[in-house]
MDAnalysis code that builds the backbone (N, CA, C; Angstrom):
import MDAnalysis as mda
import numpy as np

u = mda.Universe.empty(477, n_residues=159, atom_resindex=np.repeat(np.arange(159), 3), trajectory=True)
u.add_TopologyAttr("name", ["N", "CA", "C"] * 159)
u.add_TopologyAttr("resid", np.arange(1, 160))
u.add_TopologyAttr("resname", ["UNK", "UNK", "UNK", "UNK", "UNK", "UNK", "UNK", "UNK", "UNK", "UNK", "UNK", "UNK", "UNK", "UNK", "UNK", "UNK", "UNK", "UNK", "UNK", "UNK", "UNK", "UNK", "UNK", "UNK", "UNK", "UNK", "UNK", "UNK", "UNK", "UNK", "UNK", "UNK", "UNK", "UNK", "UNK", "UNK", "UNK", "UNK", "UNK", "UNK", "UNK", "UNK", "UNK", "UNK", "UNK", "UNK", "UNK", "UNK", "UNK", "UNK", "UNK", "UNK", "UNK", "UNK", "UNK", "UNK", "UNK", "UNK", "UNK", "UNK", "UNK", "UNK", "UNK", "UNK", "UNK", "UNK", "UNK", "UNK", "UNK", "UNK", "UNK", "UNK", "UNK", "UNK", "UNK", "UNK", "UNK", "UNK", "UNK", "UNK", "UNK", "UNK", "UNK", "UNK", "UNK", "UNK", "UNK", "UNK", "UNK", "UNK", "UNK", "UNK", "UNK", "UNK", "UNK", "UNK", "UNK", "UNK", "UNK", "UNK", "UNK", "UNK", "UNK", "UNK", "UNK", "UNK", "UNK", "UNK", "UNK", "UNK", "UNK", "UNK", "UNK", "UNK", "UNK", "UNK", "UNK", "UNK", "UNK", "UNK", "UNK", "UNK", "UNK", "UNK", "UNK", "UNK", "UNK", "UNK", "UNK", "UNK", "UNK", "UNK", "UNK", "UNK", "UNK", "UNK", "UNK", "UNK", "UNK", "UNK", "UNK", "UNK", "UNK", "UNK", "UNK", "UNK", "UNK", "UNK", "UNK", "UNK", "UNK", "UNK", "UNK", "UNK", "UNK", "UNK", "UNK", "UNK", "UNK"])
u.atoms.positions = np.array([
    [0.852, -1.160, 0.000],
    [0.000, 0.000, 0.000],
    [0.902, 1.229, 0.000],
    [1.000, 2.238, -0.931],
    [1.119, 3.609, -0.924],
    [0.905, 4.460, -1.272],
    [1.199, 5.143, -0.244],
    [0.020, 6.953, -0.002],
    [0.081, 7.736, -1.020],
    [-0.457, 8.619, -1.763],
    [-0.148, 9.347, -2.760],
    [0.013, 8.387, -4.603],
    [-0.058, 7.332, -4.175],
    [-0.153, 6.402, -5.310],
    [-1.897, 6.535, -6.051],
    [-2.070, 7.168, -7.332],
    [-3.466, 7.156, -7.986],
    [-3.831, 5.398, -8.263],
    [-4.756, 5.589, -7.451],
    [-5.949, 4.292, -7.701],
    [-6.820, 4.613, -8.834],
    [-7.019, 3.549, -9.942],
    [-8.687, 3.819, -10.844],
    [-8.845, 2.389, -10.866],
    [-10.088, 2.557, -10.440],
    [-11.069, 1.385, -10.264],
    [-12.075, 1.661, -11.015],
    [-12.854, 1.069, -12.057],
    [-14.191, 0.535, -12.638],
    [-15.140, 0.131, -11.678],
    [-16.223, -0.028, -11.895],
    [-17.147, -0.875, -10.861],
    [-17.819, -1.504, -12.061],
    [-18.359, -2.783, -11.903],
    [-18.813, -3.745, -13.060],
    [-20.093, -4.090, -12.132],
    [-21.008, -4.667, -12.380],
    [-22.328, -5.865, -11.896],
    [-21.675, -6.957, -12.145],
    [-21.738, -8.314, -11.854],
    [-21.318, -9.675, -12.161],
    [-21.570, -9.583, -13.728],
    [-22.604, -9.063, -14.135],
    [-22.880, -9.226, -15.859],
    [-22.393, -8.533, -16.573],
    [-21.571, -7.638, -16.234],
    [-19.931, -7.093, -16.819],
    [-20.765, -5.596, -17.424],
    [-22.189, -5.272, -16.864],
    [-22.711, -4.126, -17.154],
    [-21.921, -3.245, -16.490],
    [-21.616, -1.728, -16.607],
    [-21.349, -0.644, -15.687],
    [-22.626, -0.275, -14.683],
    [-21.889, -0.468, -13.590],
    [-23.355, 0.002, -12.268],
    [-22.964, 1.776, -12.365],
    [-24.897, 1.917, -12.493],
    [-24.646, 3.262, -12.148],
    [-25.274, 3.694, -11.225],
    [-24.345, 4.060, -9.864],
    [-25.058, 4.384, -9.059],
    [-25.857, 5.496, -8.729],
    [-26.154, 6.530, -10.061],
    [-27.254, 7.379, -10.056],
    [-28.545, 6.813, -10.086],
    [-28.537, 5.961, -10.299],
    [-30.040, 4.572, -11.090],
    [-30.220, 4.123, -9.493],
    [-29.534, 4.371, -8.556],
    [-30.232, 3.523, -7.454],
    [-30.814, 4.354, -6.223],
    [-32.020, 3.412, -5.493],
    [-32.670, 4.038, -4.672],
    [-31.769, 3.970, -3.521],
    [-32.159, 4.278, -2.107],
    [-31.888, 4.349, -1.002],
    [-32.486, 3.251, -0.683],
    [-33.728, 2.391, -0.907],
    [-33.713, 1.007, -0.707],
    [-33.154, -0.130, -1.350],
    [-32.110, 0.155, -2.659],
    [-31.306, -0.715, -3.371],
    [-30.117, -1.299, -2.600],
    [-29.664, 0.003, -1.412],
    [-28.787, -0.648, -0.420],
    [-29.038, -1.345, 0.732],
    [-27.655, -2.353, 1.251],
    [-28.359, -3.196, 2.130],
    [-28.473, -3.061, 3.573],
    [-27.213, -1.318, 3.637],
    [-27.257, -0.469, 4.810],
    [-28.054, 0.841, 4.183],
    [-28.817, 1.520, 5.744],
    [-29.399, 2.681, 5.963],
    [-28.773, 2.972, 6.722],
    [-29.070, 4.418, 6.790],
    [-28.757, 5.004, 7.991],
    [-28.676, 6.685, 8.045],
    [-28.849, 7.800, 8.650],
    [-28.867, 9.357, 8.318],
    [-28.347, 10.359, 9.281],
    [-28.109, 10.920, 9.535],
    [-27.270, 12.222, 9.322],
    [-28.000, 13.489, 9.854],
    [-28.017, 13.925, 10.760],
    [-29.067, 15.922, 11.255],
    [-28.154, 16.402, 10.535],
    [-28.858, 16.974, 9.760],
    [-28.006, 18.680, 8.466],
    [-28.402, 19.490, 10.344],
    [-26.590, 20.201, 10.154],
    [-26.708, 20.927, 11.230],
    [-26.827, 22.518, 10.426],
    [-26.927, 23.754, 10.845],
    [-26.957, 24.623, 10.460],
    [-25.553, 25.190, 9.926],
    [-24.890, 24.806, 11.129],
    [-23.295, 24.673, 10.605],
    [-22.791, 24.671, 9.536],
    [-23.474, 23.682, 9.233],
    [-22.995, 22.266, 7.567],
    [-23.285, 23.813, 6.810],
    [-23.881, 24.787, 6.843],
    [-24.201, 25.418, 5.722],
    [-23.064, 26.439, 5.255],
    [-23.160, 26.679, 3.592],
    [-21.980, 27.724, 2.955],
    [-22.694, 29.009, 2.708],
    [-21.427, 29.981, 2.357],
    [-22.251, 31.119, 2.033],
    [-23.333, 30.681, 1.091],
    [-23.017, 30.077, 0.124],
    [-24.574, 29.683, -0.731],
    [-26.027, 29.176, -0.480],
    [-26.000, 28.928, 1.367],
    [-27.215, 28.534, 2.076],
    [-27.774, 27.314, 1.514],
    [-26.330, 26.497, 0.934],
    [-26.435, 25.031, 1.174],
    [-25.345, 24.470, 2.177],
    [-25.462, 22.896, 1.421],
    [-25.049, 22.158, 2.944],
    [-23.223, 22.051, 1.431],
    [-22.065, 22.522, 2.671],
    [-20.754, 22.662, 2.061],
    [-20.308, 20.682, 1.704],
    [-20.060, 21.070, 0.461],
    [-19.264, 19.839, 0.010],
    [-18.746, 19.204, 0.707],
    [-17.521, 19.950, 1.835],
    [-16.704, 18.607, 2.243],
    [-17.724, 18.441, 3.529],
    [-18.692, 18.781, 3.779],
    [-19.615, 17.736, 4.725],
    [-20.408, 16.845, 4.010],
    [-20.408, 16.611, 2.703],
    [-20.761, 15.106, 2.094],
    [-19.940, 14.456, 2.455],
    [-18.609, 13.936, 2.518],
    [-17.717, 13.348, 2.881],
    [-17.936, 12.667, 4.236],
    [-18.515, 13.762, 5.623],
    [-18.856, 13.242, 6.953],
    [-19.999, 12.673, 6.901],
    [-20.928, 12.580, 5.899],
    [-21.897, 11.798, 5.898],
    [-21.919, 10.555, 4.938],
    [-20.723, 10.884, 4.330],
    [-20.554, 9.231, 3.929],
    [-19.728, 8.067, 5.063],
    [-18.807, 9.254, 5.424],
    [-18.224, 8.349, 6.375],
    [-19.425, 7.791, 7.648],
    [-19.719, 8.438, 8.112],
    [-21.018, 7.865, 8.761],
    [-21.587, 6.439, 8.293],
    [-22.093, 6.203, 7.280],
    [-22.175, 5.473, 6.706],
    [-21.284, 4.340, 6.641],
    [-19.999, 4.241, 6.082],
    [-18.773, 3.418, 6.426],
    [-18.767, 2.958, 7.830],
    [-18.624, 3.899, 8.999],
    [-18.105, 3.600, 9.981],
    [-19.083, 2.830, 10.704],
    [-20.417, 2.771, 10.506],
    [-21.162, 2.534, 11.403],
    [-21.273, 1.001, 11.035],
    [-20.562, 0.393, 10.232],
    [-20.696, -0.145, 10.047],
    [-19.499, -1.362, 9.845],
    [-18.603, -1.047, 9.419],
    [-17.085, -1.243, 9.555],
    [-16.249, -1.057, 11.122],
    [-17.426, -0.987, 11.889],
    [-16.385, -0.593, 13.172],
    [-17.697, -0.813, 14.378],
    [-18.653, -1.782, 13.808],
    [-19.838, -1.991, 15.077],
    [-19.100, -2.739, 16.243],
    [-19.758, -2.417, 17.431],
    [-18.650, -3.076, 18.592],
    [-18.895, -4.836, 18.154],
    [-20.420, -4.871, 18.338],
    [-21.171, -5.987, 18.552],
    [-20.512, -6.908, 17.402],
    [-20.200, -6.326, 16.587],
    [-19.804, -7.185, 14.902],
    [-18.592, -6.982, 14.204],
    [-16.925, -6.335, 14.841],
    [-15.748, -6.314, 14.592],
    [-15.623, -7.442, 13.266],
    [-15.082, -5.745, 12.037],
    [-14.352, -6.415, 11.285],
    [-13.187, -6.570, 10.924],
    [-12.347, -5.691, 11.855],
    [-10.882, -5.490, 11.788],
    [-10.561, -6.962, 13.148],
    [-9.190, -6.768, 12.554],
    [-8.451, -7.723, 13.515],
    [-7.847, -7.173, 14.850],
    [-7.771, -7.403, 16.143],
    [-7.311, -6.630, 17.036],
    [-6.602, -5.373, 16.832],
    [-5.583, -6.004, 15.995],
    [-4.298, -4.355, 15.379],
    [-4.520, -3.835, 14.546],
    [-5.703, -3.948, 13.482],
    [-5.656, -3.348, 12.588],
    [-7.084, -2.499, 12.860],
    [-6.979, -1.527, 11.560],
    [-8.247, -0.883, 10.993],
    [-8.126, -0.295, 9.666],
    [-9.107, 0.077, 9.807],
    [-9.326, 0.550, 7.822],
    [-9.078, 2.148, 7.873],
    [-8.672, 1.863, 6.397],
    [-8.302, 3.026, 5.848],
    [-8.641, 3.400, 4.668],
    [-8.947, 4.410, 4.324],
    [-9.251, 5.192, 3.140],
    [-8.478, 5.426, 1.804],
    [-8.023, 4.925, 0.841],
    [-7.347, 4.749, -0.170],
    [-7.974, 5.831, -1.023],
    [-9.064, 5.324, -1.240],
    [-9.522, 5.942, -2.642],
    [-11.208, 7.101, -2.034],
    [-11.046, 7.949, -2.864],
    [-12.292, 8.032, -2.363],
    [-12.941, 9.256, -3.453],
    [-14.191, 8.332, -4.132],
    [-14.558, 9.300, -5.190],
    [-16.111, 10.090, -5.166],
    [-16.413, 11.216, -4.993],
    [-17.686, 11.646, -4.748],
    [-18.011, 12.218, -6.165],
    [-19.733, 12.042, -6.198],
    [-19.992, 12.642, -7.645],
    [-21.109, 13.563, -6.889],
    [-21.043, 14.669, -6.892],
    [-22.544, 15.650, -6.502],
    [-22.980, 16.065, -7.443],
    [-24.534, 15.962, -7.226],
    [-25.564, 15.542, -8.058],
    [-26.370, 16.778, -8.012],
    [-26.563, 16.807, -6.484],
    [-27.525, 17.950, -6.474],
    [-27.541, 18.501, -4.872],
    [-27.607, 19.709, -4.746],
    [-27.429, 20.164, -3.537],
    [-28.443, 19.379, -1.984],
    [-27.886, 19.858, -0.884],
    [-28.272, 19.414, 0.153],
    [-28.844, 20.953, 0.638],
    [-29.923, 20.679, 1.294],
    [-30.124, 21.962, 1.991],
    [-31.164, 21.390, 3.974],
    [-30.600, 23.029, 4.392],
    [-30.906, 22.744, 5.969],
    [-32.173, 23.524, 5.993],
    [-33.663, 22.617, 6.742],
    [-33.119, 21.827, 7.513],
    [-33.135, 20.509, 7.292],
    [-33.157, 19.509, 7.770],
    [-33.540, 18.095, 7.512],
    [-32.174, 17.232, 7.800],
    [-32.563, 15.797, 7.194],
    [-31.622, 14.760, 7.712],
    [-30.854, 14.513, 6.288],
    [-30.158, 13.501, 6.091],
    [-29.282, 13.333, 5.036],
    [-28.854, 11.915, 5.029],
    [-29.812, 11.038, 4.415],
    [-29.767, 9.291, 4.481],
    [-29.113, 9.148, 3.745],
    [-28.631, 8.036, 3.837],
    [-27.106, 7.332, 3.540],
    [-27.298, 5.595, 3.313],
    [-27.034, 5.726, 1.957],
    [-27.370, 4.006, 1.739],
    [-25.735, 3.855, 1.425],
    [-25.628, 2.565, 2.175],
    [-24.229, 1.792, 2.396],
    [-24.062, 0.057, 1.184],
    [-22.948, 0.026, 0.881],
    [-22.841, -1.443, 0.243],
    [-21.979, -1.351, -0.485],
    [-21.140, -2.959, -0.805],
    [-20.116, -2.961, -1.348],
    [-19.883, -3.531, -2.611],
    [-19.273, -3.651, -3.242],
    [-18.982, -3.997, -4.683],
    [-17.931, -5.249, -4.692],
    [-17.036, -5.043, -4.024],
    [-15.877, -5.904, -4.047],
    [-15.279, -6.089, -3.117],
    [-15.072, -7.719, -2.507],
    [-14.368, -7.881, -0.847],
    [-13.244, -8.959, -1.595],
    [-12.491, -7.914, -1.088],
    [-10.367, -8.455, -1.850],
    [-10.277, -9.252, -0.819],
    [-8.262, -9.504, -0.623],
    [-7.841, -9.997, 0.141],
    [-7.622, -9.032, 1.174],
    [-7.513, -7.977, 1.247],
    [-7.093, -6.887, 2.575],
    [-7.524, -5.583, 1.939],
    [-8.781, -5.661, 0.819],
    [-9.405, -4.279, 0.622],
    [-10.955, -5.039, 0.790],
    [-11.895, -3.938, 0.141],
    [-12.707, -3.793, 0.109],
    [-13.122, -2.708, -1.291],
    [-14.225, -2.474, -2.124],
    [-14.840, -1.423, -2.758],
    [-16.251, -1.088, -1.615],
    [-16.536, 0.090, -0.927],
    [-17.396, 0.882, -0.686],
    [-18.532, 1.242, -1.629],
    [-19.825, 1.331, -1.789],
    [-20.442, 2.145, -2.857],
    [-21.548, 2.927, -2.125],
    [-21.648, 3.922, -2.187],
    [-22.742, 4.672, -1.055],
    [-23.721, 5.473, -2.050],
    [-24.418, 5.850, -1.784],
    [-25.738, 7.184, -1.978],
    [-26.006, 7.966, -1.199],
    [-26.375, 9.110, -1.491],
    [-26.751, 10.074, -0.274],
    [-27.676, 10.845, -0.752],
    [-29.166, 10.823, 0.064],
    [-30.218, 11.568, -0.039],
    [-31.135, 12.385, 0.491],
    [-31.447, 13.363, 0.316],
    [-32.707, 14.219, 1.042],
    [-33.899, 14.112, 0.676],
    [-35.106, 13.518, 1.405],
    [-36.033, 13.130, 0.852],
    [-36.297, 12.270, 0.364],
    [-35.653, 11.174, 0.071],
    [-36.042, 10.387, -1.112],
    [-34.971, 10.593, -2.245],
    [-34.320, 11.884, -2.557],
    [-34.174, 12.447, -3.913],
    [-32.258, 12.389, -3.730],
    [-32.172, 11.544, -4.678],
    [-30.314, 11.579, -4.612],
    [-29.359, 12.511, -5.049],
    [-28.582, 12.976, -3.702],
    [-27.682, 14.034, -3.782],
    [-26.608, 13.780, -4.275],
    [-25.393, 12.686, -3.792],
    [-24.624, 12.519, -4.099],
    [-24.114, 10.741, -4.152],
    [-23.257, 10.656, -5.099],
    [-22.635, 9.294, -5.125],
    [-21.130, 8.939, -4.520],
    [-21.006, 8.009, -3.638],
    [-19.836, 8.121, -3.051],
    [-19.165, 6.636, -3.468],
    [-17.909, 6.253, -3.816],
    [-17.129, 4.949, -4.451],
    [-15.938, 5.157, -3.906],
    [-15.397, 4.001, -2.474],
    [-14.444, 4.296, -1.931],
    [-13.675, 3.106, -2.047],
    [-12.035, 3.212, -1.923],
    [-11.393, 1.631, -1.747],
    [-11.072, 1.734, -0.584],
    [-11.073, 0.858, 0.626],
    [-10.547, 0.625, 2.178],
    [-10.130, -0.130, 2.302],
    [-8.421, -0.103, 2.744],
    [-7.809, -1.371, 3.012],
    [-7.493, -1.768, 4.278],
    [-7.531, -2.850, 4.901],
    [-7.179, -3.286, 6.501],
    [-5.465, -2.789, 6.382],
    [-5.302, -2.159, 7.660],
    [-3.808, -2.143, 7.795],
    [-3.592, -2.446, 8.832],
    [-2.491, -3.304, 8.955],
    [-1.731, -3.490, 10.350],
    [-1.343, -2.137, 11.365],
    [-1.819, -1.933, 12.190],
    [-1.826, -0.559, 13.567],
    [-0.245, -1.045, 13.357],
    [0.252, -1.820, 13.578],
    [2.174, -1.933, 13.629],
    [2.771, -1.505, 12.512],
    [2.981, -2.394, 11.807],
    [3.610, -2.408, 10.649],
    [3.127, -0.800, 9.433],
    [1.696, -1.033, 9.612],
    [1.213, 0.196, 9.260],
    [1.313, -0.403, 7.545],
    [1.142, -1.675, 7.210],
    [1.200, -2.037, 6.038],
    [-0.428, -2.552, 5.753],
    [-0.923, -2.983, 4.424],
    [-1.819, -3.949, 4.300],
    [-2.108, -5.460, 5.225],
    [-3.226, -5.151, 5.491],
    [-3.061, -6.907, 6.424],
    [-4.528, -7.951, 6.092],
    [-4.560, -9.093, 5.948],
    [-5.518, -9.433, 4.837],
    [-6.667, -9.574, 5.663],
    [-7.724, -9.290, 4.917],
    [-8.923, -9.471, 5.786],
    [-9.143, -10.777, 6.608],
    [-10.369, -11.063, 7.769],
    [-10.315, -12.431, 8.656],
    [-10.924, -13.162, 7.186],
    [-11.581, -14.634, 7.595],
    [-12.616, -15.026, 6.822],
    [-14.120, -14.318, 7.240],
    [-14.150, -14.642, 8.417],
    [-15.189, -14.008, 9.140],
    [-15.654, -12.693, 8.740],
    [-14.714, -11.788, 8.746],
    [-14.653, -10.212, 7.918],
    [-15.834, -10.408, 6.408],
    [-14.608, -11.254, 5.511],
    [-15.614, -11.270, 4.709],
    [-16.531, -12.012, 4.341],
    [-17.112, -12.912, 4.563],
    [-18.549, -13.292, 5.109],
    [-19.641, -12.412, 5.309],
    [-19.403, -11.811, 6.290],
    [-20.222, -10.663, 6.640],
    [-20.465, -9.864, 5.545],
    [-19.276, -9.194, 5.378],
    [-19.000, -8.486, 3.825],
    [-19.963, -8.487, 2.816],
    [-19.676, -9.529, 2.534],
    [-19.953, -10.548, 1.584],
    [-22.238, -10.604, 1.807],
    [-22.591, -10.299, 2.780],
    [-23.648, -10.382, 2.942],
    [-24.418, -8.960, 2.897],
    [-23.431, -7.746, 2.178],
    [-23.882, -6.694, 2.049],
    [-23.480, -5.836, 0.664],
    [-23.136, -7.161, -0.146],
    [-22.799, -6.994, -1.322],
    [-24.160, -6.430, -2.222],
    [-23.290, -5.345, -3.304],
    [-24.883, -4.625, -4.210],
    [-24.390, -5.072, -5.556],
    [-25.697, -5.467, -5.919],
    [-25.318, -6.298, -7.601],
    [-26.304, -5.481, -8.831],
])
């Protein structure tokens, strides 16, 4: 694994179609979950600022990648953020919440593909496509996922 190294990743369906994740609902994913638009979040433009799409994707990731009850890292390790691609679609505005559909594309040997949505209302704001790799807390290198890890994974896969 290294930092500053450009990642490009494709995303395929098993049927070698391109997924587009503008085409999908907030019930197409196999995580939910949302977000209070704080007043904060807002720019001079009296929307919600770009890089707080980012904290509401991560939301999304984490809540899920890091449940106490359901550990998918290995004692020393945790995930990390490699890649991370946002497409905004259409603005966010305050007040309201900001749902977050979660799911993955691809479970490697010590990555993962992320694929998220993010919506107000019903109505999709933005598209989020991340790579996360387990790293060793020591070594601070790649470290391969459990089986167990992906299993789980594997049960929140979007096709």
């Amino acid at each position: 694994m290294a930092y500053g190294k450009m990642v490009i990743v494709e995303y395929y369906e098993p049927g070698g179609d391109y997924m587009d994740l503008k085409k999908m609902k907030l019930a197409d994913y196999p995580l939910n979950t949302y977000d209070k638009i704080r007043f904060r979040d807002l720019d001079r433009q009296g929307h919600v600022n770009n890089a707080v799409y980012s904290q509401f994707f991560e939301t999304g990731r984490v809540e899920y990648l890091y449940k106490v009850e359901q550990p998918l890292t290995c004692d020393h390790c945790s995930f990390v953020v490699v890649s991370n691609n946002i497409e905004y679609i259409k603005e966010i505005t305050w007040p309201g919440t900001a749902e977050i559909g979660t799911g993955v594309t691809r479970v490697g040997h010590s990555s993962l593909i992320i694929v998220q949505g993010l919506y107000q209302n019903g109505r999709l704001k933005a598209t989020n496509e991340s790579v996360i790799v387990q790293m060793d807390e020591d070594t601070r290198k790649s470290f391969p996922l459990t089986d167990q890890a992906k299993e789980l994974l594997a049960n929140i896969v979007v096709t």
